[in-house]
C-alpha positions as CSV (number, residue, x, y, z in Angstrom):
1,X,-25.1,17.1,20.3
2,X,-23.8,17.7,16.8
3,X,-20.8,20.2,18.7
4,X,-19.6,17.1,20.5
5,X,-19.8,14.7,17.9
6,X,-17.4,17.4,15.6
7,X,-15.5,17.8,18.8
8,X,-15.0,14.1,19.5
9,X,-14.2,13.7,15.8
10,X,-11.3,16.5,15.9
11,X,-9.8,14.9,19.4
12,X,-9.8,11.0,17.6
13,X,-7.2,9.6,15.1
14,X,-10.1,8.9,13.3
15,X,-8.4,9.6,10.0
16,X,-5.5,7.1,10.8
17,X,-8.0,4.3,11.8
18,X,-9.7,4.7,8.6
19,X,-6.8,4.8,5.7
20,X,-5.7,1.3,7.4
21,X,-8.9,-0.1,7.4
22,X,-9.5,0.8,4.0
23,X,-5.5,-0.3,2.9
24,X,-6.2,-3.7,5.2
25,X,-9.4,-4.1,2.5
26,X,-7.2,-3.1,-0.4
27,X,-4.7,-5.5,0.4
28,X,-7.0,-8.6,0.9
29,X,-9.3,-7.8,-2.3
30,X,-6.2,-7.6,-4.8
31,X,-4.6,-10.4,-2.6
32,X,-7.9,-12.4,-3.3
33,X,-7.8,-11.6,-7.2
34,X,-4.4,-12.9,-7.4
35,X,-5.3,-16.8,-7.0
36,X,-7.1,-16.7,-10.8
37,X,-5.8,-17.1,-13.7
38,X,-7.7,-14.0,-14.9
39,X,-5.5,-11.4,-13.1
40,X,-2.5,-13.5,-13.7
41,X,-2.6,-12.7,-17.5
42,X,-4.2,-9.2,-16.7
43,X,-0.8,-8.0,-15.2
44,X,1.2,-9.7,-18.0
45,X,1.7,-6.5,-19.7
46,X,2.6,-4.5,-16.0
47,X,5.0,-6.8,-15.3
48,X,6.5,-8.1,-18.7
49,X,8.0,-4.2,-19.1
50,X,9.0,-3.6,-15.5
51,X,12.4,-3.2,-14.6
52,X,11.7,-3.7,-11.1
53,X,9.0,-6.8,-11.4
54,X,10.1,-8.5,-14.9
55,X,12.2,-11.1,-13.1
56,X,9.4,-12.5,-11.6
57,X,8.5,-14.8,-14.8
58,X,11.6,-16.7,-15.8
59,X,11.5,-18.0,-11.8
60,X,7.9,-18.3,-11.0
61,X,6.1,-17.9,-14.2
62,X,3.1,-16.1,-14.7
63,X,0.8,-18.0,-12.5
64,X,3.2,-18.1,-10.1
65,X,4.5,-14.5,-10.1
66,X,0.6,-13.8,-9.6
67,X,0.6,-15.7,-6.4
68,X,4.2,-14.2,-4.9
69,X,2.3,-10.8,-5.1
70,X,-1.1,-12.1,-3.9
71,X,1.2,-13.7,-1.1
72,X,2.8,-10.6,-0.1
73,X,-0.6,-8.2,-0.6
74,X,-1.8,-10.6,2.4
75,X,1.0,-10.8,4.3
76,X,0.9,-7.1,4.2
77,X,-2.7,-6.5,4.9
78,X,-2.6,-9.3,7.7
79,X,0.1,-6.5,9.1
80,X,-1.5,-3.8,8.8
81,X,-4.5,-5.4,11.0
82,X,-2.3,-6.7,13.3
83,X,-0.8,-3.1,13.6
84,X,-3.9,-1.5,15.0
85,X,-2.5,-3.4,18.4
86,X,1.6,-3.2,17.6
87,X,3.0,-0.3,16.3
88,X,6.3,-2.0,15.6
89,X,4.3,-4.1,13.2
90,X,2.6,-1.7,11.9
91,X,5.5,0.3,10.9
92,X,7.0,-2.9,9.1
93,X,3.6,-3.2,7.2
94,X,3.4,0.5,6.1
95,X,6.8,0.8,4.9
96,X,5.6,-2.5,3.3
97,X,2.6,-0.9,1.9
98,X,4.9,2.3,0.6
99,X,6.7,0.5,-1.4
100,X,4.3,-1.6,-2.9
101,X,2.6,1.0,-4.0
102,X,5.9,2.6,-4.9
103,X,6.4,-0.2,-7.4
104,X,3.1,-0.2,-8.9
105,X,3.4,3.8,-9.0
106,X,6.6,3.1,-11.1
107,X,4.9,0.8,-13.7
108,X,3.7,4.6,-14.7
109,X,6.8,4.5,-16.3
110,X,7.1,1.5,-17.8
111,X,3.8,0.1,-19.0
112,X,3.3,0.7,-22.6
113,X,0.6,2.5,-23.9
114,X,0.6,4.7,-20.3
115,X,-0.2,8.1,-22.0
116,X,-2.5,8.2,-24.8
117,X,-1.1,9.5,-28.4
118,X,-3.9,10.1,-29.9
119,X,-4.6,13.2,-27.1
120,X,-0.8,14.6,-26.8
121,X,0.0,11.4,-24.6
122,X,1.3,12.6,-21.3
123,X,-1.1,14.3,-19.3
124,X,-3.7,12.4,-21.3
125,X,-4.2,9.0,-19.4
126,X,-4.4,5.8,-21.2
127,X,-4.5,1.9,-21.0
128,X,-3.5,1.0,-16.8
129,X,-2.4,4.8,-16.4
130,X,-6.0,5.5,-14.5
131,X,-5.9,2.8,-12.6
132,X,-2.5,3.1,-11.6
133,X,-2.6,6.6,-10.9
134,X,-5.0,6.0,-7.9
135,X,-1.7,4.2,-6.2
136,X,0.0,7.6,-5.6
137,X,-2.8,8.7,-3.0
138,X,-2.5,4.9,-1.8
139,X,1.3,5.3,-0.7
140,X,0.9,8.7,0.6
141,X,-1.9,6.5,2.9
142,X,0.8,4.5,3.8
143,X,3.2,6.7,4.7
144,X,0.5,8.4,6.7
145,X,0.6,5.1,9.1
146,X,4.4,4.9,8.6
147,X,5.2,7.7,10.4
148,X,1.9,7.3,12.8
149,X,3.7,4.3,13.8
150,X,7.0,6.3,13.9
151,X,5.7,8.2,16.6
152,X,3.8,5.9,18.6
153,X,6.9,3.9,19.2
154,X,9.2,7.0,19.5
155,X,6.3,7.9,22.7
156,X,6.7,4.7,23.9
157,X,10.6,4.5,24.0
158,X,10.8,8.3,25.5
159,X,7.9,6.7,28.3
160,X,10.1,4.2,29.0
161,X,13.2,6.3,29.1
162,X,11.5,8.4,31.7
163,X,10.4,5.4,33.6
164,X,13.8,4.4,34.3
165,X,15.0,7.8,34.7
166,X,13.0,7.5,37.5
167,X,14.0,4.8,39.3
């Protein structure tokens, strides 16, 4: 019994499955956290010193900058989901995800306080460092169902290809 649960595991994309259901959860919890007023002045200092993000106050201001990325968290999640069934969408949504967490990776960079002084500062975490850091692992994740995507619809074209090769 035990030899063909560990072979059914090594035949199943069980691995692929799982990193988007855990993204899609990722994606709707942060979404959720972005409609109070709370997170809104917790990413203040994330995206006050962000080249790529900064912009986002002078045209939506802070509650509203809070709900553009809550927006696009669940619009992104909501892809993700949907890609289970549509790799075309789910491709859109990964590269979606990447850079998301490509841009939150980046505020490594940027946020002050990143790298504690008082230990040497860098590799010494400090202030949103540790829980930014997680967000590398989280776009390798995505690119994981980027390119699982990639090759579902790359099967699909070559299948139809040799369909009307066929004919």
């Amino acid at each position: 019994m035990l030899s063909s649960i560990y072979s059914r595991f090594l035949r199943q994309p069980f691995e692929i499955e799982f990193t988007r259901w855990v993204l899609v959860l990722i994606f709707f919890m942060f979404s959720y956290t972005k409609w109070f007023d709370y997170e809104a002045q917790a990413l203040i200092p994330l995206i006050s010193n962000s080249p790529l993000l900064s912009w986002m106050y002078p045209v939506f201001g802070t509650q509203g900058a809070s709900y553009a990325l809550g927006v696009a968290e669940c619009t992104i999640g909501l892809g993700l989901a949907i890609g289970a069934w549509s790799p075309r969408i789910a491709l859109i949504a990964a590269a979606g995800s990447f850079l998301t967490y490509l841009t939150t990776a980046s505020l490594l960079l940027t946020t002050p306080g990143g790298w504690e002084a008082s230990a040497g500062g860098f590799p010494a975490m400090g202030g949103a460092t540790s829980f930014l850091i997680k967000d590398l692992m989280l776009m390798a994740g995505s690119l994981v169902l980027f390119k699982n995507a990639a090759q579902h619809l790359t099967a699909r074209s070559e299948q139809s290809d040799t369909q009307r090769a066929a004919l």
